[in-house]
N, C-alpha and C positions, 0 to 999 in steps of 0.2 A: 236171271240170277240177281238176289238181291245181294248186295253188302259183299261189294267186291274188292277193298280198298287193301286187305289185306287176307292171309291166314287163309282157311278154306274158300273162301269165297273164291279170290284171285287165283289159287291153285283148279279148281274147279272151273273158272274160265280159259285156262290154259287149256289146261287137258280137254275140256270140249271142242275147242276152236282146235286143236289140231286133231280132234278125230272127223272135222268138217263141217259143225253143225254151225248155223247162223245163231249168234250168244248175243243176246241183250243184256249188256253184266251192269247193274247199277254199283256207283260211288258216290259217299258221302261231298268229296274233294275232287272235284275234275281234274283239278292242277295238282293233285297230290302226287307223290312218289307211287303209289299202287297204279291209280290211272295211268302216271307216263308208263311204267314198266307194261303194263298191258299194251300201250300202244308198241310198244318197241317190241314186244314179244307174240303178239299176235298176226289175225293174219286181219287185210280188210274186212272178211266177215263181221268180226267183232264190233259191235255198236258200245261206244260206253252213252249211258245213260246218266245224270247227276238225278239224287234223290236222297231226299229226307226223309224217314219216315217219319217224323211228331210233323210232318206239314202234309197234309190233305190236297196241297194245290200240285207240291213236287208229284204227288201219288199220281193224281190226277192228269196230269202231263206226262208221265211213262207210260199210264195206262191208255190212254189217247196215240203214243207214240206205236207201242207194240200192235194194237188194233189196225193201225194202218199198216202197216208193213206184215200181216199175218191173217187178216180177214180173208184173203182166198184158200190159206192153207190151215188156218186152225193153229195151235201153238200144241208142241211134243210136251213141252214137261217147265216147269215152275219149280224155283229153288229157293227157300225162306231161309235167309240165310242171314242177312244183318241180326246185329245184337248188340245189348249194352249195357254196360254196368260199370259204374267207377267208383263203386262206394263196396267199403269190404269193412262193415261196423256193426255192431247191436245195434237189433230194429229201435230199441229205445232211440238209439242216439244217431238213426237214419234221418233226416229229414224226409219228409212226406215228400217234396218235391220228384225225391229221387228215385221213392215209388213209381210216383206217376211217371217220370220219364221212362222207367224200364218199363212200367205197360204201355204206353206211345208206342216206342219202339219195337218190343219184342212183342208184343200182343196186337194190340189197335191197328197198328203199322201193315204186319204179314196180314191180318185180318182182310181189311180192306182191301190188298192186294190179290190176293186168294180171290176173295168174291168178285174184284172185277175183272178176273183173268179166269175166271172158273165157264164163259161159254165158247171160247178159243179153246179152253182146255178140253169141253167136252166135246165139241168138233172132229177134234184131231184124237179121243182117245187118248188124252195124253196122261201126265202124271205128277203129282207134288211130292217134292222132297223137302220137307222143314227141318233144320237144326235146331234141336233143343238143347238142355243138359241135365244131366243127374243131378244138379237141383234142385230140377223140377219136380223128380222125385224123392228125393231126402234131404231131412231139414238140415242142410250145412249152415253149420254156425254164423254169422257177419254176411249173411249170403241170403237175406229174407227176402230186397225189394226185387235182388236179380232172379231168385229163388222162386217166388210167388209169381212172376211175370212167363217164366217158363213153365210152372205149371200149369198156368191158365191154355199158353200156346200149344203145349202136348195134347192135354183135354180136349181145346179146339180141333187139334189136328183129328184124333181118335175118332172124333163124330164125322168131322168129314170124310173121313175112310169109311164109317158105315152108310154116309148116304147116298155118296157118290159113285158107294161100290156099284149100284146098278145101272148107272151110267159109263160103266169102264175105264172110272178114273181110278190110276192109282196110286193112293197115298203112303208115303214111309217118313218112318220119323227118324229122325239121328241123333242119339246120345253121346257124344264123341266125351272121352275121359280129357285130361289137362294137358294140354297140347301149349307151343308156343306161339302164339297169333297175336300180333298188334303189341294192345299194350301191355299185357298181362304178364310180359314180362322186362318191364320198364320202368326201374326203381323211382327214377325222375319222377314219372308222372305219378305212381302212387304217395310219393312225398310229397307232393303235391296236393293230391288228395287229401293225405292225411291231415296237410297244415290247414285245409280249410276247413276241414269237418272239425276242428279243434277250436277251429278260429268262430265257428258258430254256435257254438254250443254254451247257453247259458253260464253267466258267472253267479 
């Protein structure tokens, strides 16, 4: 499970570890409040994993970590599930940066992931689950670089439901509507936000 720090992800490693299944939940923050609550609410099964996705090396190293611990069994099912977006502006007055960081993460990131967990997956028959959002599919206003980044991820996913379908993998995608996860609803951090995207913006 990626992107377990909060919100679905961390509900999602609950509920799997008490229905008994061995969870590799990745967090951005090992020391965070999501991690310890996992620790304290799970069972040993539970591995937390730390991972970045805009770093290739973090990827590199969970995918290294779950190959050992699952090469004789094959891996059930892959959960794309980190996401990111902290900019809520006209694409005009987006920074480019913040483009590219929503495709790192939500695009580049599961990418990578996907394909180096896609022969464990095929092994075992197993399955992907990716988180997207209706952004992906309709142009929500101040919503372009999180907006384009999950389109791309959906499209991804869609292809790999038709190729993998003859391998027995299978793929589902998740649209979930406005839910309260993280920070999304944390005035602080979006004032925040907003002071700097002000604060860079040509005079």
């Amino acid at each position: 499970l990626a992107g377990c720090d909060s919100g679905f992800g961390q509900a999602t490693a609950r509920h799997l570890d008490a229905m008994g299944f061995q969870v590799f939940a990745s967090v951005l923050d090992p020391q965070g409040p999501g991690a310890q609550e996992l620790r304290r609410s799970c069972s040993p099964r539970l591995t937390l994993l730390q991972m970045d996705l805009t770093k290739p090396e973090d990827i590199q190293r969970v995918l290294q970590h779950i190959q050992d611990h699952t090469n004789s069994t094959g891996l059930w099912g892959l959960v794309n599930n980190a996401g990111f977006n902290d900019t809520i502006a006209d694409a005009e007055l987006s920074p480019l940066g913040k483009f590219r960081t929503c495709m790192e993460v939500n695009f580049f990131g599961s990418l990578e992931l996907t394909k180096g967990l896609l022969p464990l997956l095929r092994s075992a028959g197993g399955r992907i689950v990716t988180v997207s959002s209706p952004a992906g599919d309709l142009p929500f206003p101040c919503l372009a670089a999180y907006g384009a980044s999950k389109a791309a991820l959906s499209l991804l996913m869609d292809t790999f439901r038709s190729e993998l379908q003859p391998w027995g993998i299978k793929v589902s995608l998740v649209l979930p509507g406005y839910y309260k996860t993280g920070t999304t609803c944390d005035p602080a951090f979006w004032n925040l936000q907003k002071q700097q995207l002000v604060a860079s913006l040509p005079r």
